[in-house]
Every structure is written in structure tokens, then in C-alpha cells.
C-alpha positions in Angstrom: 0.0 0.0 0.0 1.4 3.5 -1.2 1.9 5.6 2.2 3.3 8.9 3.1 5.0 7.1 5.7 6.8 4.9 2.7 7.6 8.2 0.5 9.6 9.2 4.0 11.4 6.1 3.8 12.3 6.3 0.0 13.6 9.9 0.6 16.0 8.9 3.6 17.0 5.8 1.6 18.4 7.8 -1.2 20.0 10.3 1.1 21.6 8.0 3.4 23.0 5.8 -0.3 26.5 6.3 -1.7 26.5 8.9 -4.4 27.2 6.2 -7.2 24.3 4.0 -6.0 21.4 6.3 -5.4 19.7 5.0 -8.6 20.0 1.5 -6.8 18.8 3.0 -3.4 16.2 4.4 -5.2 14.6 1.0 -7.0 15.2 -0.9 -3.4 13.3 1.4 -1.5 10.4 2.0 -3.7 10.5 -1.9 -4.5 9.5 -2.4 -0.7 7.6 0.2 0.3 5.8 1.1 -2.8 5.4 -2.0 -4.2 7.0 -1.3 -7.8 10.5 -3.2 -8.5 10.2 -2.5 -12.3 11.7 1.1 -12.4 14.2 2.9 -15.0 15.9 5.9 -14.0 17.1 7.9 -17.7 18.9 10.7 -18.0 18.9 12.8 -21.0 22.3 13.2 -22.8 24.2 16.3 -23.2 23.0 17.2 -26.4 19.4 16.8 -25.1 18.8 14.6 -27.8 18.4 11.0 -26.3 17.4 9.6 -22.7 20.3 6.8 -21.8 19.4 4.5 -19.2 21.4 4.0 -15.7 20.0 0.9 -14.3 20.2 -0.7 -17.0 23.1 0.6 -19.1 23.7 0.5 -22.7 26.2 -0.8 -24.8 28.6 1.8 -25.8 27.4 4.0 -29.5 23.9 3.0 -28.9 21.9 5.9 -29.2 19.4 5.4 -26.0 15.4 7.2 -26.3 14.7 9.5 -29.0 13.2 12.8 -26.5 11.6 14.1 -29.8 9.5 10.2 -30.2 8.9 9.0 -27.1 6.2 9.3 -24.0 10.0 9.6 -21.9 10.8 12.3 -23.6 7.5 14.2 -24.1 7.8 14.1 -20.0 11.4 15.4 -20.4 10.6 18.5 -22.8 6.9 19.3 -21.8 7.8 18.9 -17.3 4.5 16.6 -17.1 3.6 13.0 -15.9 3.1 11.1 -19.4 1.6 7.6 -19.7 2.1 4.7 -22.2 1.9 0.6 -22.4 -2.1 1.3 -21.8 -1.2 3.2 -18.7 0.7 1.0 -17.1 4.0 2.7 -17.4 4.3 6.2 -15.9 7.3 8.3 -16.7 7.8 11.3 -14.4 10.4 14.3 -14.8 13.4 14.4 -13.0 13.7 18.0 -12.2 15.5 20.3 -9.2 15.7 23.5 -9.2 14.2 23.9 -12.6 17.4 21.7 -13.9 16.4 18.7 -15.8 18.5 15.6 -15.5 16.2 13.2 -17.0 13.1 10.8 -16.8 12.0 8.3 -14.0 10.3 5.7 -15.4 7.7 3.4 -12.9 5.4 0.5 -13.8 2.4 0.8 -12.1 0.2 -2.1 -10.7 -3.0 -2.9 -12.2 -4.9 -0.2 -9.9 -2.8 2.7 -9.1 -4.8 5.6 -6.9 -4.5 9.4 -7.7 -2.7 9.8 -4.3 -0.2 7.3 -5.4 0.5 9.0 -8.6 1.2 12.4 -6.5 4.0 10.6 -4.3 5.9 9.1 -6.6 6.0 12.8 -8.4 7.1 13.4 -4.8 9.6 10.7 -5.2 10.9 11.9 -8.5 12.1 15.6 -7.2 13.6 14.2 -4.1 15.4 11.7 -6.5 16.7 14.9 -8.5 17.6 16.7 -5.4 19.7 14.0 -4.6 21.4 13.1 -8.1 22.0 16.8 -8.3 24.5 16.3 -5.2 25.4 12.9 -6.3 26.7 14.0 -9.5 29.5 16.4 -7.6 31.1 13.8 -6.3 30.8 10.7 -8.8 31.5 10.4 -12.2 29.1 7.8 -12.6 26.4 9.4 -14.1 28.0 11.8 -16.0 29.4 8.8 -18.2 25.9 7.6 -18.3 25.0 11.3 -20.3 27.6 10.8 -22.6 26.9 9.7 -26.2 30.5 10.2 -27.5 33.8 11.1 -25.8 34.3 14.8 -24.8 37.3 17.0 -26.4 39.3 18.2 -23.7 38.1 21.4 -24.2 34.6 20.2 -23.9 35.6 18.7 -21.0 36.7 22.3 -19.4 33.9 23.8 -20.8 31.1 21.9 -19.1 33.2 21.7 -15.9 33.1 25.5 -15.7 28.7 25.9 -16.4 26.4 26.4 -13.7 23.7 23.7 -15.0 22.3 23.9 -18.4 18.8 25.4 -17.0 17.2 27.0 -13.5 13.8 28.6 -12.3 13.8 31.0 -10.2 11.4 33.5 -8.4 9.7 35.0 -11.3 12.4 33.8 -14.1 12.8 30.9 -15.9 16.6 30.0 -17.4 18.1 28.2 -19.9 21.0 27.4 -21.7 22.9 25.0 -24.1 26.5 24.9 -25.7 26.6 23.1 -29.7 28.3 21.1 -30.9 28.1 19.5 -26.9 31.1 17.0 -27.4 33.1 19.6 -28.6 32.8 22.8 -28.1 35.8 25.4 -27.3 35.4 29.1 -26.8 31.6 29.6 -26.2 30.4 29.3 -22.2 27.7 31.0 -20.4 27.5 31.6 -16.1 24.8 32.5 -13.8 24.3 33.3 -10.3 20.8 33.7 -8.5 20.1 35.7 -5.5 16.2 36.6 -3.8 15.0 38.5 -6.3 18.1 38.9 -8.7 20.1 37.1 -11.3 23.6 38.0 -12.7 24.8 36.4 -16.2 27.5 36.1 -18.6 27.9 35.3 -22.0 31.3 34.7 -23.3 32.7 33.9 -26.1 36.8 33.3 -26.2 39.3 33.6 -29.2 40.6 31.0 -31.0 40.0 27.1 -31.2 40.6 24.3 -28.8 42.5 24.2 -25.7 43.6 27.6 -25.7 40.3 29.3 -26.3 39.2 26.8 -23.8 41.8 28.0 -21.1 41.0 31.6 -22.2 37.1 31.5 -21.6 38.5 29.6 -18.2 40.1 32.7 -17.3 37.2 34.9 -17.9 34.7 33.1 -16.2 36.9 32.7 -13.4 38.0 36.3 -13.0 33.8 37.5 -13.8 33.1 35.2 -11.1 35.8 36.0 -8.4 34.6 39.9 -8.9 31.2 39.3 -8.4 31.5 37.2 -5.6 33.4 39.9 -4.1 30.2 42.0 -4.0 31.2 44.0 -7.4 28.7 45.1 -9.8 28.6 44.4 -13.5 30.9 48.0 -14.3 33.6 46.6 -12.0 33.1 42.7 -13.1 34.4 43.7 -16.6 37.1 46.0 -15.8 38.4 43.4 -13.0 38.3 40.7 -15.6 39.9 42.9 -18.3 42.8 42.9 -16.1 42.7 39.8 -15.5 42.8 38.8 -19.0 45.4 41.6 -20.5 47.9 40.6 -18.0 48.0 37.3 -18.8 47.6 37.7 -22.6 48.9 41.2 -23.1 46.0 42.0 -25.3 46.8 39.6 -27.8 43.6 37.0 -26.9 40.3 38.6 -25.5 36.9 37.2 -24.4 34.0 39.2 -26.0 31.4 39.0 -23.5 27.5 40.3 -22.4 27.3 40.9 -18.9 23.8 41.0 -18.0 21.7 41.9 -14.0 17.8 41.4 -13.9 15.7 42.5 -10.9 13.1 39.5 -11.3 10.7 41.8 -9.1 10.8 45.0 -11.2 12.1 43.7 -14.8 15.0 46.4 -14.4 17.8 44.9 -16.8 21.2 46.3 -16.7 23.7 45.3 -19.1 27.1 45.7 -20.4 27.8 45.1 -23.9 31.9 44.1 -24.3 32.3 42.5 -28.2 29.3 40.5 -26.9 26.8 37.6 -28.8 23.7 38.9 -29.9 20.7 39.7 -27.9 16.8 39.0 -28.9 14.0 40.1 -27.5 10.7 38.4 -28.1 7.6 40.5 -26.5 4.2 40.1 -28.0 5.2 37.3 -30.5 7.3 39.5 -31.8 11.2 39.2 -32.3 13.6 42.3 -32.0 17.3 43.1 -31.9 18.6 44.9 -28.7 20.8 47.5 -30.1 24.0 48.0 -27.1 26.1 50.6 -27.2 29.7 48.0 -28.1 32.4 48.5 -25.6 35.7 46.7 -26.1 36.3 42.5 -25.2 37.3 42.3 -22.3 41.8 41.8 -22.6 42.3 44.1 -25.0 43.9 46.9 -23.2 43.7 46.0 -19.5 42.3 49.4 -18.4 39.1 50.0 -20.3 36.3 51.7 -18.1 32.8 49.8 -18.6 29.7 51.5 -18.7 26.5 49.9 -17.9 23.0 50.3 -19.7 19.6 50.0 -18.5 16.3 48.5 -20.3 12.9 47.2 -18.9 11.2 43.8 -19.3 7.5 43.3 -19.7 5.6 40.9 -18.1 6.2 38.1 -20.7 8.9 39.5 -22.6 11.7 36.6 -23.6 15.5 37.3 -24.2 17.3 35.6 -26.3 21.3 35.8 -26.6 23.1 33.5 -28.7 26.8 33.2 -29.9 28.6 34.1 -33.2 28.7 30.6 -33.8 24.5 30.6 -33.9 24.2 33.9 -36.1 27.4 33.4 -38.2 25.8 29.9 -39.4 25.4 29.4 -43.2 23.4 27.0 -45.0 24.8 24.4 -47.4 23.3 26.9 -50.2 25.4 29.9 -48.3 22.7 31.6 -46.3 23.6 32.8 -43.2 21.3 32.0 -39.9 21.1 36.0 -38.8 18.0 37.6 -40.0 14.6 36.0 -40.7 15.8 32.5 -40.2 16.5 32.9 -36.7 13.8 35.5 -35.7 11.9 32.2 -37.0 13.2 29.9 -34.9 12.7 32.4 -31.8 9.3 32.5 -33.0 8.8 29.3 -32.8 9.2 28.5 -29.5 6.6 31.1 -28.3 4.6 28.8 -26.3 7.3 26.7 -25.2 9.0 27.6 -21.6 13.0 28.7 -21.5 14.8 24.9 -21.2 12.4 23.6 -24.2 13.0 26.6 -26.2 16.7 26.6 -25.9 16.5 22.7 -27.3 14.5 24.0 -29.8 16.4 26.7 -30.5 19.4 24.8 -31.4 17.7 22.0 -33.1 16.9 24.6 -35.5 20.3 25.5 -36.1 21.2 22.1 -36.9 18.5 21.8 -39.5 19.3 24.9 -41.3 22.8 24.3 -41.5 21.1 20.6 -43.2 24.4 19.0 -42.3 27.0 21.6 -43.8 30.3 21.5 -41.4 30.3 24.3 -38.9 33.1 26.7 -38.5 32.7 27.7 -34.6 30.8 26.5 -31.8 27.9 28.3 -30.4 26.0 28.8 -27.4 21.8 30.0 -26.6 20.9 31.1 -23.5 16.7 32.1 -23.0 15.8 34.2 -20.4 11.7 34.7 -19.3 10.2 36.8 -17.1 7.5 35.3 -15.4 6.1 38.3 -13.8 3.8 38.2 -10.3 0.5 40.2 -9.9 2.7 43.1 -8.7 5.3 43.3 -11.7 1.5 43.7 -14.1 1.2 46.9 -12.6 4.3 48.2 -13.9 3.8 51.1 -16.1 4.3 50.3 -20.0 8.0 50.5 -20.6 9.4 51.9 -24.3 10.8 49.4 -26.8 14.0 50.7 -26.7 17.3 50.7 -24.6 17.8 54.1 -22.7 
């Protein structure tokens, strides 16, 4: 018989298991106090293509569950409890903090009560809260995600984001780096406070290791300023420094710096060589015009200058790398223009983590397999504004 009393005992199971067996924790526990020994925990690959199973793994090169084709993956992309095999197998997101690791799979018995469907989605989050801390310390499922061998610089790369998507109070976050398994120079950073989010987008010269190392050093330096209490003016110049010293202006990172009041929709921002910014209000997509201020490490002493804009309710930004805009077709189009304010379109309805998978799935299909020249990051932003923000007084369209 499902109990709350069992759903307590399936939570301190998993937190009391090693961090390379909570999946295993996880099946036991449920097994005796839920009644359901026929579970599969998937998580979705880095490309957020395919769901790969961890209890029973595959062999290596198989491909694992389509997320496009499957009721697994229609729970990964649309957040909800699906159903398939005539109801019998229930497939519930594996989500914390808004980040989504992957799918939880349960067969049910042949009566299952609405009360036992709400634990086990009570059983799923405290499953991701605990794979979320798991997957600091063991390497385990990481290999699990992978669908093909990391560059080195990939390997940096990842090692440096904060997660690949986060809701917070009144936001909603996402981003993704392309080609996954190899990517270089392109990273993105985040930090989230009450009512306040700081980003960076970078984007670091050159190819391989050393644009790897490079974009290392940025982060690094972005992050050890703003940890230090500085705002986004200092953040730049500090990393500037940083980065000029070490380079003597012969490598620099261009970068959008980027702090959002997620109670007021105040946006500050400064522009340094940065990717492009989108803003999709009303269905419609725009370009944010910035004033462009130097990448940061080409002088050492350049003095930053913040701007200021205001969200809507509603409104979506959209930043995405050189490597996303610069795109060309097999025919020699390039991506920038209508057939990315498409692709933005698209995803109207679709919340930040989704849109950013879409987002890049569209890239891949316009480039229709033609080799890409740089890597290329998307990062969604969406303010999901409380009854308070709607009686904010209509902003103008334009950066002040």
C-alpha cells in the first residue's frame, strides 16, 4: 500500500545511499515500500537529444530514447507525468531546481490511486535533489549522459557551467552549448540571488585548448569579482585585467554581462564585443541595439559602462553566440536575420529549457548537415512576472 510514511522512507534511503548508488537506493526502497520493482531511471544526454538508461546501461554507441519520439521524452521536454503501455508505465520528470536531469520511469500495478500517482512525483524531485548532489562527487552518471567522448576542451567547458537550466522567483533559465562534445570558446555563467540574477555570455578567441583555457580565465575572474560584491561596471574591468595581464591584449573574451531584478524587470547590461541579444515581447522578435564597448583583454584598463532597459511581463531574451548567427546553409545563407527570428518565434509557447532545445535544433536543420566553423551557445531568459510586476507602467521598446 502506497503511504506517506513509505515516501519518507524512500527519501532517507536515497539520502543516506553512496553517491554512485542512489539510482539503486532508489529501485530498493520503492521496491519495498511502494510495491514497484520495475523502475528505470534515464537521464537525458548532453545534447538533449536522447534519454540513456542508468540501471540498466547501454552498450557503448547505442543511441538510447529518441526525447523528440517518445512518452519519456515528451515528460522530459513538456515537465509533465506522461503515460504509455495502456497506462501502465508512468514516466515522471526528474527535475530540481528547474534543472532537468532526466526521466523516471515506474510501472504501475494494475490499480494505481491518484494519491499514489502524487508521491511518486514526490519521489521523483527528491530523487533529483539528490542526483543533483550525487553528480558532484561521482563520475558515474555523468558517463551515463555521454553519447560520445568529450574533447578536452569540452571537457573544461562543461566543468566551468552552472547547469544547463534554473527557475527562479519569477524567471525561468536556460541554456545549451553546440556542438556538446566539442565545443571550445563559447560558455555562459549565472548566479541567483532573492530576487536577482547575474549572467555572462562569453565567447573566447581562437579554437581548442587555448580558447578553452581563455574563456576559463574569464569566467573565473567574472566570477571572483562578483562574488566579491562588485557590480557588473567593476566585473568587466576586474576581468579585463585579469585577462590583458595574462595575454597582453593579444587573446580577449568578448562577453554580455547581464543583471535582472526579477521583481521589477529592471535589466542592466554591459555590452563588451558580446553575442547577440533577442528580445521576443508580444510574439514579436527584435534586436537589442548595445552601445559596443571593447572585449574584455584588450587593453587592460578599459572603463565599462553599464546600460539600462525594462522587461515586460512576458517578454523573452534571447542571446546567442557568433557561432549561432554566423551559421550558413549548405546553399550559403547565413542564420542571422529572418531565419533565426523564426526559430525564436517558434518556440513562443514553449518555456525557456524547451526553447533553448529547440532553438538549437533549429540551427542544426538549417545548416542541413553543412560543417560548422565555430561553436555556439543559446541562452533564454523569461520573465515570469507576479500580480505586482503587471502593474508596472508600460516601458518603451528601446534601450535608454
Amino acid at each position: 500500500m502506497v503511504t506517506r510514511e513509505g515516501l519518507y522512507a524512500v527519501r532517507q534511503a536515497i539520502q543516506d545511499a553512496p553517491p554512485y548508488a542512489v539510482a539503486e537506493a532508489l529501485r530498493d526502497a520503492l521496491s519495498e515500500h511502494f510495491g514497484h520493482p520495475d523502475i528505470e531511471v534515464l537521464l537525458a544526454d548532453y545534447a538533449k537529444a536522447t534519454l540513456r538508461p542508468v540501471l540498466n546501461p547501454l552498450s557503448p554507441g547505442s543511441p538510447g530514447l529518441s526525447i523528440d519520439t517518445t512518452e519519456a521524452g515528451r515528460a522530459f521536454a513538456a515537465q509533465q507525468p506522461q503515460l504509455s503501455d495502456g497506462g501502465r508505465l508512468l514516466h515522471l520528470p526528474v527535475t530540481a531546481f528547474g534543472e532537468r536531469f532526466g526521466v523516471l520511469n515506474v510501472r504501475l500495478p494494475e490499480e494505481s490511486a491518484p494519491e499514489a500517482l502524487e508521491l511518486l512525483q514526490e519521489v521523483a524531485v527528491a530523487f533529483a535533489h539528490a542526483l543533483r548532489g550525487a553528480d558532484l562527487i561521482t563520475d558515474r552518471y555523468q558517463q551515463v549522459r555521454r553519447l560520445a567522448r568529450f574533447t578536452l576542451a569540452a571537457e573544461m567547458q562543461w566543468e566551468l557551467l552552472p547547469g544547463s537550466s534554473h527557475e527562479g522567483d519569477g524567471y525561468r533559465l536556460a541554456g545549451q552549448l553546440e556542438p556538446a562534445y566539442a565545443v571550445y570558446g563559447d560558455n555562459f555563467d549565472w548566479a541567483c540571488g532573492p530576487r536577482w540574477l547575474m549572467m555572462s555570455v562569453t565567447n573566447g578567441m581562437g579554437q581548442g585548448i587555448s580558447a578553452a583555457l581563455l574563456t576559463s580565465l574569464a569566467i573565473t575572474a567574472l566570477r571572483n569579482a562578483r562574488r566579491s560584491g562588485a557590480g557588473l561596471e567593476e566585473q568587466a574591468g576586474l576581468a579585463d585585467e585579469a585577462i590583458f595581464a595574462e595575454y597582453g591584449g593579444e587573446r580577449y573574451v568578448s562577453t554580455l554581462l547581464l543583471r535582472f531584478d526579477a521583481a521589477t524587470g529592471d535589466l542592466a547590461l554591459v555590452d563588451a564585443g558580446s553575442p547577440l541579444l533577442l528580445l521576443m515581447r508580444g510574439g514579436k522578435v527584435s534586436r537589442i541595439e548595445l552601445d559596443k564597448q571593447l572585449p574584455l583583454g584588450m587593453f587592460g584598463n578599459t572603463a565599462y559602462v553599464e546600460q539600462q532597459m525594462q522587461l515586460r511581463p512576458g517578454d523573452r531574451l534571447v542571446i546567442v553566440s557568433d557561432g549561432v548567427y554566423s551559421s550558413r546553409s549548405a546553399s550559403g545563407q547565413e542564420f542571422s536575420g529572418a531565419p533565426l527570428e523564426g526559430v525564436v518565434k517558434a518556440t513562443r509557447l514553449q518555456p525557456a529549457d524547451e526553447a533553448v532545445r529547440t532553438m538549437i535544433r533549429g540551427l542544426l536543420d538549417f545548416r542541413n548537415g553543412s560543417e560548422s566553423i565555430d561553436d555556439a551557445v543559446v541562452v533564454c531568459l523569461d520573465w515570469v512576472a507576479d500580480a505586482a510586476s503587471q502593474l508596472l507602467p508600460a516601458a518603451p521598446e528601446e534601450v535608454v
